[in-house]
N, C-alpha and C positions, 0 to 999 in steps of 0.2 A: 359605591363603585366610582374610581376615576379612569382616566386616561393618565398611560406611562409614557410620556414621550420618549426621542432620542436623548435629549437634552434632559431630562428626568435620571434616565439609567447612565447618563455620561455621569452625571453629580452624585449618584449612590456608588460607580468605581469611584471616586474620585475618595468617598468620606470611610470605602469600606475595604480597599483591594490597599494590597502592601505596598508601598513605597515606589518597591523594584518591580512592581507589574509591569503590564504594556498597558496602558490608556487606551481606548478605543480613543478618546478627540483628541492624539496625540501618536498617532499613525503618521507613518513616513507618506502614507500614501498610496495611490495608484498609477500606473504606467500612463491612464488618460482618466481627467481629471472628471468629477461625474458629481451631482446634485445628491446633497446629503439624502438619504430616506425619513421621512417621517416620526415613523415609528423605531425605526430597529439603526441602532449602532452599526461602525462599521465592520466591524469583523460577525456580527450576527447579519449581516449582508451577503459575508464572503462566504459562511456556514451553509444558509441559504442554495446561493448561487449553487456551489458542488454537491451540493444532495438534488438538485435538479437537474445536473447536467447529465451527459449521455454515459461519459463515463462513468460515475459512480454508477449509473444502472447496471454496467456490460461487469460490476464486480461481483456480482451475484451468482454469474456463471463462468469465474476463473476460478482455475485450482489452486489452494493453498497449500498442501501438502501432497494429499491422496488424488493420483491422477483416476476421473471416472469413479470416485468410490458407489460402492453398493450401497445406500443406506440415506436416509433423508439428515441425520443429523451430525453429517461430517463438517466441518470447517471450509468456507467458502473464502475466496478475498474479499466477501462483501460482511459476512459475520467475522472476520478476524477483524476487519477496519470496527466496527462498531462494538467491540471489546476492547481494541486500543482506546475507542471515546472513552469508553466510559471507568474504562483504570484512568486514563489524564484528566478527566472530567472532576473525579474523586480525586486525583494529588493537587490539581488545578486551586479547588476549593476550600482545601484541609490547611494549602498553601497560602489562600486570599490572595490568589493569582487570578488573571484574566479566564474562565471559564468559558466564553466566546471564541478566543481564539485559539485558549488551546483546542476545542472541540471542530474549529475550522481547518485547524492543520491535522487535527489526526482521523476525520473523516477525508481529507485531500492527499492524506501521505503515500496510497498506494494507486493512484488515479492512470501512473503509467507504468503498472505492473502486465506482463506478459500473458500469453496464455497457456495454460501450464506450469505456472507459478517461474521459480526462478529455474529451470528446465530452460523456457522458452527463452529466458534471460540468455543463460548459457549460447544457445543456439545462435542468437540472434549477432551477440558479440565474436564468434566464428565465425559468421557469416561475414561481419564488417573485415575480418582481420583477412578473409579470403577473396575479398573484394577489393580491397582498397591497402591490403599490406599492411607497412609498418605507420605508416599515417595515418593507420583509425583509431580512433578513440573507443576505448569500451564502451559496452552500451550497458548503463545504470539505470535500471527503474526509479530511481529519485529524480536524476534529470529529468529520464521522459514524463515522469508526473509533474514536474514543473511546463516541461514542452506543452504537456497537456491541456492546465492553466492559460499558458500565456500566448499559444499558438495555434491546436488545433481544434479546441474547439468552440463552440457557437459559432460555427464557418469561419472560419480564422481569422478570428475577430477575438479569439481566448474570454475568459471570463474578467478578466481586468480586476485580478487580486491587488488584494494591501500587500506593500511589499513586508510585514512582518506574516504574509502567511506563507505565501508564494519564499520567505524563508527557513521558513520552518517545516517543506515539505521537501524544499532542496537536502534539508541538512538532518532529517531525521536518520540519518543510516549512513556512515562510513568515519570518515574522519573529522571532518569536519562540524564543528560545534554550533548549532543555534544563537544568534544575535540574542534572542530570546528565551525567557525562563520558561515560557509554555510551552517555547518549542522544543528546548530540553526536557521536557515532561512529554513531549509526545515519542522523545527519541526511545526514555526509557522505559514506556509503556508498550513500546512495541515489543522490545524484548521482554518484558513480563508476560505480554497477553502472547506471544507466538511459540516460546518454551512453555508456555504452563499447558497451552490448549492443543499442542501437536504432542504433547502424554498424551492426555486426554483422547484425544482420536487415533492415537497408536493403542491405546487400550482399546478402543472400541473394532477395531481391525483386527485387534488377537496380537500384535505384534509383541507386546508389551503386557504384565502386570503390575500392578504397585510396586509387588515385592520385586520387581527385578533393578529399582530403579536404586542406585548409592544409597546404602545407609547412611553415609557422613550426610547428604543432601537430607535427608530426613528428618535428623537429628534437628541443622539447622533452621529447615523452611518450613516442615511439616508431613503427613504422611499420609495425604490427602489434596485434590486438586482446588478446592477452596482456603485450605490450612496454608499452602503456599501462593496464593494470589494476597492473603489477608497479609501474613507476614512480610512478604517484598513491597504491598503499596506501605502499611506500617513503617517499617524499616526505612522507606524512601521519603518518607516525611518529616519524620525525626531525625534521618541525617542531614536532609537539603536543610534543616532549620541549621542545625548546629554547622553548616559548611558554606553558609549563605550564597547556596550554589545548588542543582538538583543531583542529590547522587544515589546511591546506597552504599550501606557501610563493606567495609572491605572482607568481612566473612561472609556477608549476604549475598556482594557480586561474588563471590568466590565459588558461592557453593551455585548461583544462578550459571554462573559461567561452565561449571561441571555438570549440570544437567544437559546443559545446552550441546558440549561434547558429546554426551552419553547420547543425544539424538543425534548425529550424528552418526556416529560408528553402529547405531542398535536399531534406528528407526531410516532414514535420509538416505543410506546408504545400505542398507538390508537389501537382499535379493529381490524379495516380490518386489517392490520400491522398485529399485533398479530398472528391474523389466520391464514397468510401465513406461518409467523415466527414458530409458533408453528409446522406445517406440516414439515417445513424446519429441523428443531430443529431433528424431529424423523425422517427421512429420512438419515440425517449425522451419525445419533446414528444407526440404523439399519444397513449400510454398515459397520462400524465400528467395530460392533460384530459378522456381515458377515465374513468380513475377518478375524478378528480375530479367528475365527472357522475355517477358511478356509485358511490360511497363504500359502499355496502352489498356492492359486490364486491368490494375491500379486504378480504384477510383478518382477522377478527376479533382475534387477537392485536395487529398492528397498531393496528387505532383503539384499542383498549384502553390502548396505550402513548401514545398521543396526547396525552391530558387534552384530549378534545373539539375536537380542533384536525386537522381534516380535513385540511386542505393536509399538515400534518408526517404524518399516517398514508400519505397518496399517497407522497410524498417517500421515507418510509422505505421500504416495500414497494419501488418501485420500483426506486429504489439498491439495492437484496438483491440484484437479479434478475442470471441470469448470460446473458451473451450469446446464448446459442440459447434459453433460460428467455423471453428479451423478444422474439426474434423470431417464436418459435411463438406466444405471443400473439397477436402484432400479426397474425401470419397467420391466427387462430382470429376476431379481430374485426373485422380491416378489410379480407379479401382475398374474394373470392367464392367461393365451394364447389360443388361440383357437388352439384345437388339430388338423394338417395336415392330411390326408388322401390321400390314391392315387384317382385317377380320376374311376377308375374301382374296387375300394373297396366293397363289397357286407355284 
């Protein structure tokens, strides 16, 4: 038995990861410069740090899909983040990419996701648009997962990421591409693990069965929910090699991209769905205007991160909050209470 140092694992990236990896001793860096560790690399630092911080714990109890589902084994934001690890972890690897950091960016990627999944998203960006007009900017849970990193938490003081994760959590979702191949591996992992596992739990709510899902999708991915996770990271390997780029080939996103519709029109947008959504929808919006009436009930850390800008301190608090965190509110301020009495009251 020896001891593996930093300096050990920096020389086995260096003799054994591709070319085009990221280096961990070859990091742009941090926002505030900080005393190497010991033992662990930097990006197995930055991995570390957001599995400790507050937010990955409040993902445990935000919805991903199913607002309130009945059942112990639905899809949380804290189990879909740790399926997107472990699809990036596996193309990370297969790639002789960086497995550190991709594992850093895609346990960090949904840090400033809503409560009530992308519902609460929705809500939240109304909110700014009716607050502040044509000068607000949408509200992105990738920004606020970056916000989240760099600003609000460890008392806002942020975690003081590398800035290859802090970019790969910005860029995993919209238009904009990852500096980075692992962060592109976290981008397309998340569309792998959030189509294949929201089947999955639409079959298990009865919404859905196999057979109702495209046969062309079948044909291609498989006819089964481990037959199509194997075939799209497969598929994703074999084309990033031959496109010295992370993709999948163009029948694969084709047919991923029409399942993904099919959830939509059959699951996202289904009536019971709806119903929830809809409750959810005005729930988020009611605290929102709460506080903003109410800005002295805004915990103090929050406006503090503000810089005087009351709507962003609502905004933030708000996004924090974990699904039963926003409901027992909303039942603390807007539901009626059975009024207490003494025992000897006449």
């Amino acid at each position: 038995m020896r001891q593996l140092l930093r300096e050990d694992v920096e020389l086995q990236e260096r003799s054994t990861l591709a070319s085009d990896a990221s280096f961990s001793d070859a990091s742009e860096g941090r926002a505030s410069s900080s005393h190497h560790d010991y033992l662990r690399t930097e990006y197995q630092r930055d991995r570390d740090k957001i599995i400790h911080c507050k937010a990955f714990r409040r993902l445990s109890h935000k919805t991903q899909v199913f607002v309130a589902p009945k059942g112990d084994h639905f899809r949380s934001r804290l189990t879909h983040t740790l399926e997107v690890a472990q699809i990036a972890r596996t193309l990370a690897r297969a790639l002789s990419l960086n497995e550190d950091l991709t594992e850093a960016i895609a346990l960090g990627h949904d840090l400033g996701h809503t409560p009530f999944g992308h519902t609460g998203e929705d809500a939240i960006c109304d909110f700014l648009a009716e607050v502040k007009g044509q000068e607000a900017r949408p509200f992105r849970h990738n920004e606020q997962s970056l916000r989240v990193v760099e600003v609000i938490e460890n008392g806002g003081r942020g975690l003081n990421l590398t800035a290859e994760v802090r970019d790969g959590i910005l860029c995993h979702t919209g238009e904009q591409r990852s500096e980075t191949l692992e962060g592109r591996i976290v981008a397309i992992s998340d569309r792998i693990a959030y189509v294949n596992h929201d089947i999955d739990d639409a079959i298990r709510a009865g919404l859905l069965c196999e057979d109702d899902l495209p046969s062309s999708t079948h044909e291609v991915l498989g006819a089964d929910h481990s037959s199509r996770i194997q075939t799209l990271v497969v598929d994703a390997v074999q084309t990033s090699v031959e496109r010295c780029d992370i993709a999948l080939s163009d029948g694969v996103w084709a047919a991923m991209m029409e399942l993904r519709t099919f959830l939509f029109e059959h699951v996202y947008h289904c009536e019971p769905v709806m119903r929830e959504v809809r409750k959810a929808y005005h729930l988020v919006q009611d605290l929102l205007r709460y506080y903003m009436r109410h800005i002295d009930r805004v915990p103090r850390e929050y406006r503090a991160l503000s810089e005087d800008d009351d709507c962003r301190a609502v905004c933030d608090y708000v996004a924090g909050m974990t699904d039963r965190f926003a409901r027992s509110l909303f039942e603390e301020l807007f539901i009626p209470h059975a009024l207490t009495v003494p025992d000897d009251a006449s």
